[in-house]
C-alpha positions in Angstrom: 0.0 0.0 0.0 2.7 2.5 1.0 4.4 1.6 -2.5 1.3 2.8 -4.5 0.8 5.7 -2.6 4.4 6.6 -3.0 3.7 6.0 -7.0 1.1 8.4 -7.1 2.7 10.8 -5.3 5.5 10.4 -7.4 3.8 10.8 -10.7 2.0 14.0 -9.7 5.4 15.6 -8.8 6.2 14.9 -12.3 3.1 16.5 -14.0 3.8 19.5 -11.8 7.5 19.5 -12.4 7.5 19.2 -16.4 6.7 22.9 -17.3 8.9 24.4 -15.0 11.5 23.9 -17.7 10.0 26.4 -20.2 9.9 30.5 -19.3 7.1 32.8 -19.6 6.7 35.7 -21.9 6.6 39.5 -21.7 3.5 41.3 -23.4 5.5 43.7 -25.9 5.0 46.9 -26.0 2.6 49.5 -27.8 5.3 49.4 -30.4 4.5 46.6 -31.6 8.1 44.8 -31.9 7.0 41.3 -32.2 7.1 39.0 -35.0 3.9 37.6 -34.8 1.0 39.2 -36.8 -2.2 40.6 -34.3 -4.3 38.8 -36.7 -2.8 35.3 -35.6 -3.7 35.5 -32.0 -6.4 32.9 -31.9 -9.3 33.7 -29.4 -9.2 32.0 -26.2 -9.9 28.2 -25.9 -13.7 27.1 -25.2 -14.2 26.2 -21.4 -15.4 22.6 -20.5 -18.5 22.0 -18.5 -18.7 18.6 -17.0 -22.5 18.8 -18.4 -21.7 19.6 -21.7 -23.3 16.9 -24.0 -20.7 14.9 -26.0 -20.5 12.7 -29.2 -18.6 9.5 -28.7 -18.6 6.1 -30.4 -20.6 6.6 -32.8 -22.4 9.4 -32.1 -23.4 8.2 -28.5 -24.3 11.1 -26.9 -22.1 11.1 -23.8 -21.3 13.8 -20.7 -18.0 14.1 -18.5 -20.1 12.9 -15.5 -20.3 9.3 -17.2 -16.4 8.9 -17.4 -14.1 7.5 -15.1 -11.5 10.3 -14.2 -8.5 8.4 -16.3 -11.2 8.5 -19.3 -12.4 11.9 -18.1 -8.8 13.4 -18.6 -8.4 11.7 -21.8 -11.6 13.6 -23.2 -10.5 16.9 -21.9 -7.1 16.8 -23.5 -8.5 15.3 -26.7 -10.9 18.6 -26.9 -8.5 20.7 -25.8 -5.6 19.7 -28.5 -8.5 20.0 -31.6 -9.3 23.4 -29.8 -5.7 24.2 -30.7 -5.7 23.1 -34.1 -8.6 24.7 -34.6 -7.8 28.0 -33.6 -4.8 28.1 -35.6 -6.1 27.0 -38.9 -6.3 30.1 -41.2 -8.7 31.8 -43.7 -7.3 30.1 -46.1 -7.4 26.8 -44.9 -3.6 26.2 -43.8 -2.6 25.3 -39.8 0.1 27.4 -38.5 3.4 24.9 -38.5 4.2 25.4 -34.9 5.1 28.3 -32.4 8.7 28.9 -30.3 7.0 29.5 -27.0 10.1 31.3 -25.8 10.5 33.5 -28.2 6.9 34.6 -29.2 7.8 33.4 -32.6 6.1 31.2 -35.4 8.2 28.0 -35.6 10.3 28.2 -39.5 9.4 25.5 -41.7 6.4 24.1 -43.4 5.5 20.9 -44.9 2.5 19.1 -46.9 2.7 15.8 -45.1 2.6 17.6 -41.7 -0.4 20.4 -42.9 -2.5 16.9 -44.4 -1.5 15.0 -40.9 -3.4 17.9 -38.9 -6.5 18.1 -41.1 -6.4 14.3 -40.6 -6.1 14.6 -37.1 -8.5 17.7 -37.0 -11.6 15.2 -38.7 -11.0 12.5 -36.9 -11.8 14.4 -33.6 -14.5 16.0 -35.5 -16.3 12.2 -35.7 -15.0 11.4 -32.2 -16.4 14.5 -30.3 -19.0 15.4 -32.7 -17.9 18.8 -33.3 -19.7 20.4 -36.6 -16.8 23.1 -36.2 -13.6 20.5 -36.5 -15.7 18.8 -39.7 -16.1 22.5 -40.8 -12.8 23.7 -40.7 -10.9 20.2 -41.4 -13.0 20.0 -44.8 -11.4 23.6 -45.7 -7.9 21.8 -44.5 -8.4 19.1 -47.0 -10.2 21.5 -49.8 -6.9 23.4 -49.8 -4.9 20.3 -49.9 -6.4 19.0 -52.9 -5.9 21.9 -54.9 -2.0 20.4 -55.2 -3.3 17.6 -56.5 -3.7 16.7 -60.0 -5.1 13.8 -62.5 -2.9 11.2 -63.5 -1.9 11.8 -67.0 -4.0 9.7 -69.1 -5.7 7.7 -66.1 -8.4 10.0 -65.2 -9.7 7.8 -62.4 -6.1 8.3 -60.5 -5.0 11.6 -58.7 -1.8 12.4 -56.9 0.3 15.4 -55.8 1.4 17.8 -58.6 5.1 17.7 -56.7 7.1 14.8 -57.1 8.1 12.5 -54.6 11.5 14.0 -53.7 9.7 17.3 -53.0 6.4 15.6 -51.0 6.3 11.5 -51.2 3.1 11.1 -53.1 2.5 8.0 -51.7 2.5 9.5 -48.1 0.4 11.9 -49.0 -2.9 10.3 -51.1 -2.7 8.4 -47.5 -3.0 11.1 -45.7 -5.3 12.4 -47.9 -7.8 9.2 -47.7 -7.4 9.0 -44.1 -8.5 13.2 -43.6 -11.8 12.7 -45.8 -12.6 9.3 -44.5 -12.3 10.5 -41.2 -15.0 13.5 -42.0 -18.0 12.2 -39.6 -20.2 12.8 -43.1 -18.0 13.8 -45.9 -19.5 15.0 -49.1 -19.8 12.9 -52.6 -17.8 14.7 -54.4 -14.9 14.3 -51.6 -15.3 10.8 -51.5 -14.9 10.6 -55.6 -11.8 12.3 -55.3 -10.8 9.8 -52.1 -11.4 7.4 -54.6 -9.2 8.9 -57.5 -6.2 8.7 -54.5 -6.8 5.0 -53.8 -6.6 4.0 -57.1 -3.3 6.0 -57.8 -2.0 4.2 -54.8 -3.2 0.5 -56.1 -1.0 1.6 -59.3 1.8 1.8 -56.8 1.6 -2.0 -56.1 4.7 -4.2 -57.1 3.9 -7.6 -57.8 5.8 -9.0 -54.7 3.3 -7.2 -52.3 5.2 -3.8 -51.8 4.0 -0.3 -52.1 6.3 1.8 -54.6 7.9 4.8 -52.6 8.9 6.7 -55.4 7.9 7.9 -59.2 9.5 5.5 -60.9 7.3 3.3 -63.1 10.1 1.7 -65.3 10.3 -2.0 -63.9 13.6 -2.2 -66.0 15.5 -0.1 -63.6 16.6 -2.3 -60.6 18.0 1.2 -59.0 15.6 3.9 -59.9 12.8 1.3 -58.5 14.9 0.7 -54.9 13.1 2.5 -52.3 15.4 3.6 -49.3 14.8 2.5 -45.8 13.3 5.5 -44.1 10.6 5.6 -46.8 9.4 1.9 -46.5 9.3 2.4 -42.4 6.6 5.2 -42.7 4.4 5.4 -45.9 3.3 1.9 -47.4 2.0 1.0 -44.0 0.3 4.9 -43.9 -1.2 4.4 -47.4 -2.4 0.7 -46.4 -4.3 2.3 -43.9 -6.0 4.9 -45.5 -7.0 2.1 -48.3 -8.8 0.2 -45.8 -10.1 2.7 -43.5 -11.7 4.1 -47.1 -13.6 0.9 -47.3 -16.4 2.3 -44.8 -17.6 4.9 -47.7 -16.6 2.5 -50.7 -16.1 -0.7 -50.7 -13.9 -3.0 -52.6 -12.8 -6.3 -52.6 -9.4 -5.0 -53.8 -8.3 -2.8 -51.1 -8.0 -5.9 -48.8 -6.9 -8.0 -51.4 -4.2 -5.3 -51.5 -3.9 -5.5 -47.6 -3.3 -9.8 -48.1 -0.1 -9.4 -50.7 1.3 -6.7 -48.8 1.6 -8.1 -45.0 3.2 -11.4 -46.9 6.0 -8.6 -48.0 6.5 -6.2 -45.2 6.4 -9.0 -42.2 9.3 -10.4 -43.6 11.0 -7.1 -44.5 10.7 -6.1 -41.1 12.1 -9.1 -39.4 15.6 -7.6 -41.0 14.6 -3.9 -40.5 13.1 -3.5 -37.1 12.7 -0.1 -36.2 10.2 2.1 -34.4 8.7 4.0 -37.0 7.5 0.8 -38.6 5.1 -0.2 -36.3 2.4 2.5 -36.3 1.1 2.9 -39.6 1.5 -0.9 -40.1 0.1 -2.0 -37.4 -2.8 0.6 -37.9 -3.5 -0.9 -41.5 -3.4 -4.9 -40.2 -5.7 -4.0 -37.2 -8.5 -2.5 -39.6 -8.0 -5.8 -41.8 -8.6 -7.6 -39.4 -11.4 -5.9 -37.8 -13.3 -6.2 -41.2 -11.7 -9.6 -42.2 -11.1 -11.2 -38.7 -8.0 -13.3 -40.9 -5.6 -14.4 -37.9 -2.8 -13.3 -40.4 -3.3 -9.6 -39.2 -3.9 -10.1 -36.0 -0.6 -12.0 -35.9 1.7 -9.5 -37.1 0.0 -6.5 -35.1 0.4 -9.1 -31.7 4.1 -9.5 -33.1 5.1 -5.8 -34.2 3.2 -4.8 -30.6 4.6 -7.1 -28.1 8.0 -6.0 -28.9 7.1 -2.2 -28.8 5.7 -2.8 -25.1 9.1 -3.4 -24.0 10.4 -0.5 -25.1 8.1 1.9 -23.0 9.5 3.0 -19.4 7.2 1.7 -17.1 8.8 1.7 -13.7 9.2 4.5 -11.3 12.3 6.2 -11.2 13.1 9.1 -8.9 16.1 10.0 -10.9 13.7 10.4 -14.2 9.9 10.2 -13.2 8.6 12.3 -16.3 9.9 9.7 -18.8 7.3 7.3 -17.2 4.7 6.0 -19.9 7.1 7.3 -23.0 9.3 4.9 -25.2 13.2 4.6 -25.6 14.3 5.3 -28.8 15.8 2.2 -31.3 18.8 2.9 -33.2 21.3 0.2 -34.8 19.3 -2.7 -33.5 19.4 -1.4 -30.2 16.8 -0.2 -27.3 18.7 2.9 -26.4 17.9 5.0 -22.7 17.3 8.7 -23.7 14.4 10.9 -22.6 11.1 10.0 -24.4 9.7 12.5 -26.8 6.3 13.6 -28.5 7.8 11.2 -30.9 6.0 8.4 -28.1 2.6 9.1 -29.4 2.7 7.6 -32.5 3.3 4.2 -30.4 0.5 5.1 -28.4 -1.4 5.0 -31.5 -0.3 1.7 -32.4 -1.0 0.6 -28.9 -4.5 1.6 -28.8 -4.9 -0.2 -32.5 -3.3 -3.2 -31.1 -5.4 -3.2 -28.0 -8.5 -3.0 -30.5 -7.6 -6.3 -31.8 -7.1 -7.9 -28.8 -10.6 -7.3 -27.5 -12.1 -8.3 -31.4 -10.0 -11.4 -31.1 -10.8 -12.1 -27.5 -7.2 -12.2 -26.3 -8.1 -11.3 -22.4 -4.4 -11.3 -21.9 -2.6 -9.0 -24.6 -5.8 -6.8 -24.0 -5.0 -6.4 -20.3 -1.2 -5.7 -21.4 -2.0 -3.4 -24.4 -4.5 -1.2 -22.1 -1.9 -0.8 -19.1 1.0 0.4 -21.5 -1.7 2.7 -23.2 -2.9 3.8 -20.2 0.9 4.8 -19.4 1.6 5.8 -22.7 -1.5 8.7 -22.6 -0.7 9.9 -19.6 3.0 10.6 -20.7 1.4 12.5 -24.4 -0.8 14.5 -21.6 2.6 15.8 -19.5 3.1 17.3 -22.5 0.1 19.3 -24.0 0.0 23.0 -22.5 -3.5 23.9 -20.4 -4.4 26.7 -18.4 -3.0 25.3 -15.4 0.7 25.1 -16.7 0.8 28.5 -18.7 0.7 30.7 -15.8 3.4 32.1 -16.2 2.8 33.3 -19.9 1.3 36.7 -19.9 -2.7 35.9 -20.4 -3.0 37.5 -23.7 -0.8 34.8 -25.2 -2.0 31.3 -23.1 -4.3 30.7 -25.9 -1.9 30.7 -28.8 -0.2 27.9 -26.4 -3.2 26.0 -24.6 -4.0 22.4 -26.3 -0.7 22.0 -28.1 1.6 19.3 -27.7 5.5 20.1 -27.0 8.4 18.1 -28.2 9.4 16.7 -24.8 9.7 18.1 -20.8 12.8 19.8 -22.1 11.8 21.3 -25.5 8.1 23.5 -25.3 8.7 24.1 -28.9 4.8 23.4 -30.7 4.6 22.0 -33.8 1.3 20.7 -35.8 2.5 16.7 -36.2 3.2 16.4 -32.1 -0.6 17.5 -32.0 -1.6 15.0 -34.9 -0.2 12.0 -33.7 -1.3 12.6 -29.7 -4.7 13.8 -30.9 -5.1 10.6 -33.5 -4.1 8.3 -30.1 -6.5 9.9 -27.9 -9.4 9.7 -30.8 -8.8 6.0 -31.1 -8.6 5.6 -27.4 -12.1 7.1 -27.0 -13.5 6.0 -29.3 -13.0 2.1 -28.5 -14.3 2.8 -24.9 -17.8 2.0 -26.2 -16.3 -1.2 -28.0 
């Protein structure tokens, strides 16, 4: 008994102690120094009333009071972070890339993949919390998206990004493309024909072994200019797998998971000589919505097997020496575990955990679902450390707590924002909430 008290104690010292790392700010003057436009300060965050009426699994029309407080938390920070990408979508229909807290700057840098991530993210929590204002604004998100997209010369029923791959990797993004307008809790026809157009541009991307082409080359002649490198086969095949199948809910095929069959043949084996990290997520995403749909024991298999080893990478016992790495994951380099301080780079595993776990209660595996629910319980709580709420922005000057509030940092030691830490946590906490009706 005095050992769990003495855990609880000790995890609440490290939810108090994580922003004490990052300063406040200074209001500027009349002047007007700063290098942030007036017209970018978002109004301030929505307050949360435990009797406001929420939409959850399915549309179930839930309240706070009706929560346990683990599940209570996870609802409040899952509003709070769309809040945040909300607020800091434009006019126009772009998200702000990130902000430098300490510096009251906008964070340098943009990119496609990462603006298509957060209006995935952004729709996803629209259907999970049943916000008419996310579906709103992440169906501007993905309007403005598709406008750099283009028919496939000569194949009008294909459509892909007018930039090549070594500028924006066209297979990553008709993925994240899919995913954003299946995720729309009712997205419109003429969204879902151009959903469409993306998945069968992707199917064209399908090598006869079971592998997803990385790259623009079409010429099966050239052994070299057909080699996808390493880094590119960890994130997107798995990304654009999922997208295929989660776009069987608006149109169905029997090709998608005939797709889904040649490819885990391909990529289970591939990974058995490239395990790494970034792997797992998107993969194990794609297998678990196969096997939801298909119940094959093939994709349950390879989710159990990609997820059973990313469980012992999480940090899952007290430490006084490091208590706010608790529920994040070491990072894998060389074939190695390797003790560092987690990152926001975690929640992409929590993702895969809360897939995972999905397949373990459809597949009645009482025991990996007890084990996959503790480390995503640990896992959640770590992403939530990390997002910025009223209570740990006090010491930013009031005017700018809501440019902050509902963003995810990079870790306890870097409050840097940036829109991919909030689509990754945001995606884990959707999923999460949305199976608790499962």
């Amino acid at each position: 008994m005095r050992i769990r008290i003495l855990s609880v104690l000790l995890l609440a010292l490290a939810g108090g102690m994580t922003f004490s790392l990052i300063r406040g700010q200074e209001r500027p003057s009349s002047g007007r120094g700063d290098s942030t436009p007036a017209a970018a300060s978002p109004p301030s965050a929505p307050s949360l009333s435990p009797s406001r009426p929420l939409a959850l699994t399915q549309g179930q029309a839930r309240d706070l009071t009706k929560l346990d407080e683990f599940s209570k938390e996870m609802l409040i920070s899952c509003q709070r972070g769309a809040d945040w990408l909300f607020r800091i979508n434009d006019t126009k229909g772009r998200f702000l890339y990130g902000y430098v807290p300490d510096l009251k700057a906008v964070l340098d840098g943009d990119s496609y993949l990462r603006q298509a991530g957060a209006a995935f993210a952004l729709a996803r929590a629209a259907r999970v919390l049943g916000e008419d204002r996310y579906a709103a604004r992440a169906t501007q998100a993905i309007l403005t998206l598709l406008d750099d997209t283009v028919v496939e010369s000569g194949e009008p029923a294909c459509r892909h990004t007018s930039l090549p791959s070594m500028v924006v990797n066209r297979l990553g993004a008709a993925g994240l493309l899919v995913l954003a307008i299946n995720e729309l809790p009712a997205p419109q026809a003429d969204l879902l024909d151009k959903s469409e157009q993306l998945c069968n541009w992707i199917r064209t991307q399908a090598r006869a072994d079971g592998s997803l082409r990385c790259n623009d080359s079409n010429d099966p002649s050239d052994a070299k200019a057909n080699e996808d490198d390493v880094d590119s086969v960890q994130e997107y095949p798995g990304l654009a797998l999922y997208a295929i199948l989660r776009s069987q809910k608006h149109r169905s095929t029997a090709w998608k998971t005939d797709l889904a069959r040649k490819a885990i043949a391909y990529y289970r084996a591939w990974w058995k000589d490239h395990r790494g990290t970034a792997f797992v997520p998107w993969q194990t995403a794609a297998y678990a919505e196969a096997y939801v749909q298909t119940k094959e024991s093939a994709f349950a298999e390879f989710v159990y097997e990609m997820n059973d080893w990313l469980c012992g990478l999480q940090y899952d016992q007290l430490d006084p020496r490091r208590l706010l790495w608790n529920g994040g994951f070491k990072k894998w380099a060389d074939g190695n575990a390797i003790d560092a301080p987690p990152t926001i780079s975690s929640a992409a595993y929590v993702e895969s955990l809360a897939e995972a776990r999905r397949v373990a209660r459809a597949g009645t595996d009482a025991t990996r679902h007890q084990r996959y629910t503790e480390v995503l319980h640990r896992g959640l709580q770590f992403l939530v450390r990390l997002q910025y709420t009223d209570a740990n922005t006090q010491h930013f000057e009031e005017w700018y707590r809501p440019r902050l509030v509902g963003g995810f940092h990079a870790s306890t030691q870097d409050g840097n924002l940036r829109i991919d830490y909030a689509q990754h946590a945001l995606s884990a906490l959707g999923m999460y909430l949305e199976d608790l009706g499962g």
